[in-house]
FITOR-588246 format. One record per residue (C-alpha): residue number from 1; residue in three letters; x, y, z. Coordinates in steps of 0.1 Angstrom, whole numbers, plus 5000, padded with zeros to 4 digits. Layout:
<atoms>
+-----+-----+------+------+------+
:   i :  aa :   c1 :   c2 :   c3 :
+-----+-----+------+------+------+
: NUM : ALA :    X :    Y :    Z :
...
+-----+-----+------+------+------+
</atoms>
This chain:
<atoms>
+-----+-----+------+------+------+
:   i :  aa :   c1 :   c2 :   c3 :
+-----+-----+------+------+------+
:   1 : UNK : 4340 : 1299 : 1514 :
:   2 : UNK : 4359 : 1280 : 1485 :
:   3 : UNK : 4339 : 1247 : 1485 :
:   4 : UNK : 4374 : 1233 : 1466 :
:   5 : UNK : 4398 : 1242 : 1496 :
:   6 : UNK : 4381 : 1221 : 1519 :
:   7 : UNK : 4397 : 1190 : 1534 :
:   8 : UNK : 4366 : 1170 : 1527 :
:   9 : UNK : 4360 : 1143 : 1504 :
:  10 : UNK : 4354 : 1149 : 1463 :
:  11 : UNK : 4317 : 1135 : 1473 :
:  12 : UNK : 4309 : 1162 : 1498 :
:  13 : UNK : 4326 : 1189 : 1478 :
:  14 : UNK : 4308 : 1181 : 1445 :
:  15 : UNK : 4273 : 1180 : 1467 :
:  16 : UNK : 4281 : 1214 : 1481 :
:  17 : UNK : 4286 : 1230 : 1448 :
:  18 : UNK : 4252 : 1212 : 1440 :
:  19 : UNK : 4235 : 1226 : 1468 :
:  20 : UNK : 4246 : 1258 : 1466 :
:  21 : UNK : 4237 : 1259 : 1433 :
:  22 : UNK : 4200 : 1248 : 1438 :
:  23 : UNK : 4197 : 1266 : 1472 :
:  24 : UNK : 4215 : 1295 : 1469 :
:  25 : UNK : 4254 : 1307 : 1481 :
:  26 : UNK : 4234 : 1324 : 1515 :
:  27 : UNK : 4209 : 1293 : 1521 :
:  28 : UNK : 4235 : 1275 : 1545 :
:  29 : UNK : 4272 : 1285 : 1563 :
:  30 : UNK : 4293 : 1256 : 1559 :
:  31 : UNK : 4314 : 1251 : 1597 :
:  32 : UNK : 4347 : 1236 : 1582 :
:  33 : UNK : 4359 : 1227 : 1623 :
:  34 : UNK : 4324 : 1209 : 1634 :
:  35 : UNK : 4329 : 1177 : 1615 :
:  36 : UNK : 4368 : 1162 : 1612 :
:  37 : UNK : 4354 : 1132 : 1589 :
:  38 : UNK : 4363 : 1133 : 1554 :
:  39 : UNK : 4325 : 1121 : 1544 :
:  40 : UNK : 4305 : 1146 : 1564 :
:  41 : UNK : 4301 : 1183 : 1566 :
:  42 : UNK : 4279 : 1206 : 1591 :
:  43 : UNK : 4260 : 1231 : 1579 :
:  44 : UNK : 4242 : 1258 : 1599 :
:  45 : UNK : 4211 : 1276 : 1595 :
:  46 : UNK : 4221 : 1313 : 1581 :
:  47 : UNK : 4196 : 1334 : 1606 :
:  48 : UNK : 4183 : 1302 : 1633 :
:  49 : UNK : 4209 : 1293 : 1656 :
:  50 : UNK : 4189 : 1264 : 1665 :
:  51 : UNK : 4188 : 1249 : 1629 :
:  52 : UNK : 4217 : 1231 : 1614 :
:  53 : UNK : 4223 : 1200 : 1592 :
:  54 : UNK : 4251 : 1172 : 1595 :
:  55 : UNK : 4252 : 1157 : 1556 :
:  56 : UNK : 4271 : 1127 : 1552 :
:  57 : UNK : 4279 : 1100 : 1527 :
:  58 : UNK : 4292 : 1076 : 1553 :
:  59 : UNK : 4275 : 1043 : 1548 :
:  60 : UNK : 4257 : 1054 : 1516 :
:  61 : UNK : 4255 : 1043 : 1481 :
:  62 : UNK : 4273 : 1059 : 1453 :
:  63 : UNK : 4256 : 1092 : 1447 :
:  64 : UNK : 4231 : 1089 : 1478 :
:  65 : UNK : 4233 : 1112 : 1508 :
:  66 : UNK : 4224 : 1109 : 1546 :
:  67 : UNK : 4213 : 1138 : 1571 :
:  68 : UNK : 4213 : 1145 : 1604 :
:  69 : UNK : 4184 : 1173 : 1611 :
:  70 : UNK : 4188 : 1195 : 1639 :
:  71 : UNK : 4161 : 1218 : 1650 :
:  72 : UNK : 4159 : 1238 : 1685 :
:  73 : UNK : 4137 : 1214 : 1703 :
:  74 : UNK : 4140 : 1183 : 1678 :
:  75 : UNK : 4163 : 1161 : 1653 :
:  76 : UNK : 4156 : 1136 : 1627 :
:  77 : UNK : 4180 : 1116 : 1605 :
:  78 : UNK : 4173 : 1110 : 1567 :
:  79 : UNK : 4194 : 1086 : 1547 :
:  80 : UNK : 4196 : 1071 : 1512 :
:  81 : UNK : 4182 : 1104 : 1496 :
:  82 : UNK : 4189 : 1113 : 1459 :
:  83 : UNK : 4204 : 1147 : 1454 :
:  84 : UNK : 4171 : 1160 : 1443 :
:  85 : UNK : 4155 : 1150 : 1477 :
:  86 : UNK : 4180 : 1161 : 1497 :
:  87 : UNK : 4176 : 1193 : 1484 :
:  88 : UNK : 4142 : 1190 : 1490 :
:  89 : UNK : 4145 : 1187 : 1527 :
:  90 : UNK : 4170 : 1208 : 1533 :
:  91 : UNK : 4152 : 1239 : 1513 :
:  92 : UNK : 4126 : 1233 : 1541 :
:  93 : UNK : 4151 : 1230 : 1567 :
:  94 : UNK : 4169 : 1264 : 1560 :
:  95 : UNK : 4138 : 1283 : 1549 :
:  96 : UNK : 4148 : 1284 : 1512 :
:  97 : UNK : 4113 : 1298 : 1490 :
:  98 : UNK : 4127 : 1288 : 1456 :
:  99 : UNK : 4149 : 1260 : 1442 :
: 100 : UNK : 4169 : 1271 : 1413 :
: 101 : UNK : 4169 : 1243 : 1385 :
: 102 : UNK : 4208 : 1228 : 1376 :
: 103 : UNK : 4225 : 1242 : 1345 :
+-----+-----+------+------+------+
</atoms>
């Protein structure tokens, strides 16, 4: 999916490209439809039904991210994490082994 072509905010986009980058292009599937807001994206687990992520910047500072955690019998909600902990939890989250290092 062309992270660019989304009608998201410049804040989710650039965090997607980051994650992607970090994760992997297979570590999530981004569902364009699940979230109308401009400041939030949903993000599913690639093989787990069950498992899916709602990142947002609503209500956060400049260059700080929130996260709703969905897991088949449980949720959790993280907020005010730096890029390098979100992609922390969410490498745990969607089963990713090995964090690539940005360029």
């Amino acid at each position: 999916m062309n992270i660019w072509a989304l009608d998201k905010h410049q804040d989710i986009r650039h965090v997607l490209l980051m994650l992607q980058e970090q994760l992997g292009a297979d570590a999530f599937v981004i569902d364009p439809v699940a979230s109308t807001d401009p400041r939030a994206v949903f993000l599913r687990h690639p093989r787990e039904p069950g498992a899916h992520a709602w990142l947002f910047t609503l209500g956060q500072a400049p260059q700080r991210y929130g996260v709703h955690l969905a897991y088949p019998f449980a949720s959790e909600t993280r907020e005010d994490l730096s890029l390098s902990s979100l992609v922390a939890v969410l490498a745990v989250h969607f089963d990713v082994p090995v964090i690539a290092p940005l360029p």
